[in-house]
C-alpha positions in Angstrom: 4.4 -13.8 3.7 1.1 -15.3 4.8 2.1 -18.0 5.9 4.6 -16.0 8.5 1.6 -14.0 9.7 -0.3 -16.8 10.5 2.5 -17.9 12.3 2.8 -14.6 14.3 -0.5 -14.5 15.3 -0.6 -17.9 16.2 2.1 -17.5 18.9 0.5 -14.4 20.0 -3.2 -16.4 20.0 -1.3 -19.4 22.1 0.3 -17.5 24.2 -2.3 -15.9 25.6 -4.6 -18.3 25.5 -1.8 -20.3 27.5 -1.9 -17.5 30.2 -5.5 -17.1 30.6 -6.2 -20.7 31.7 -4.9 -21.6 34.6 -2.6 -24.6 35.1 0.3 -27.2 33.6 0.5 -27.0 29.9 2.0 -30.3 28.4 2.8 -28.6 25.4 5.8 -26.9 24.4 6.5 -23.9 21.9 5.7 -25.3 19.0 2.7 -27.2 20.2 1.8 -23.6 21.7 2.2 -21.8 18.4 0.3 -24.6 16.5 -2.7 -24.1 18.8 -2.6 -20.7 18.7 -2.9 -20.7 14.6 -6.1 -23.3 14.7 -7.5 -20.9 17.2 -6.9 -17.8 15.4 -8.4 -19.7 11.9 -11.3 -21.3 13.6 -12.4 -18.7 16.4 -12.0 -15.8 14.2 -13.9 -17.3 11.1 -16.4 -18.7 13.5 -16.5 -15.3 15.8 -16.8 -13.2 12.7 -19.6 -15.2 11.4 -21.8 -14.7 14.1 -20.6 -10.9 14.9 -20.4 -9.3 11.9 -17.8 -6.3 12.3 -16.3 -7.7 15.7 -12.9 -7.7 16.3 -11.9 -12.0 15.7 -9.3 -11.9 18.1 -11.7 -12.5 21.1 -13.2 -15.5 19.1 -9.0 -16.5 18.1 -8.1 -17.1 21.9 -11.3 -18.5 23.1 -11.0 -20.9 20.3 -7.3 -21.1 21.9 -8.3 -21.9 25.3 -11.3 -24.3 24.2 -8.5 -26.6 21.9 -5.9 -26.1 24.9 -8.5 -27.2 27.9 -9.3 -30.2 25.6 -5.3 -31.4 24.1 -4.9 -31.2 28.5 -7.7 -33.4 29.3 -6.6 -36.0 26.4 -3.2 -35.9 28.2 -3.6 -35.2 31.2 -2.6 -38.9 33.5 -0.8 -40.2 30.5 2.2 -42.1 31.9 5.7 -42.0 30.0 7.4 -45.6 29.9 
């Protein structure tokens, strides 16, 4: 049942993070939802440690936007053959 949370809340995470920053995404759904859970791990764990008794989502999609910004400026020219 964990697992499916993380899952939820990874998709939720991604997607917003998606809509906050600006611009074409390269990834699709999946890549979105998998972004979204390494955001919501990261950021909150990292958010939480530094604000003790903050809400982690804040930390979840700026960790989000951080990991998407970076995945689109390691893909971003890349030419399909």
């Amino acid at each position: 049942m964990e697992i499916l949370w993380y899952i939820v809340v990874g998709a939720i995470v991604g997607l917003i993070a998606r809509l906050l920053l600006p611009g074409r995404d390269p990834i699709g759904i999946i890549g979105t939802i998998l972004l979204g859970i390494v955001g919501a791990i990261v950021g909150g764990l990292v958010w939480q440690a530094l604000f003790e008794k903050q809400v982690g989502w804040i930390g979840s999609i700026l960790a989000a936007m951080l990991l998407l910004f970076i995945y689109r400026k390691m893909t971003y020219g890349r030419r399909t053959v």
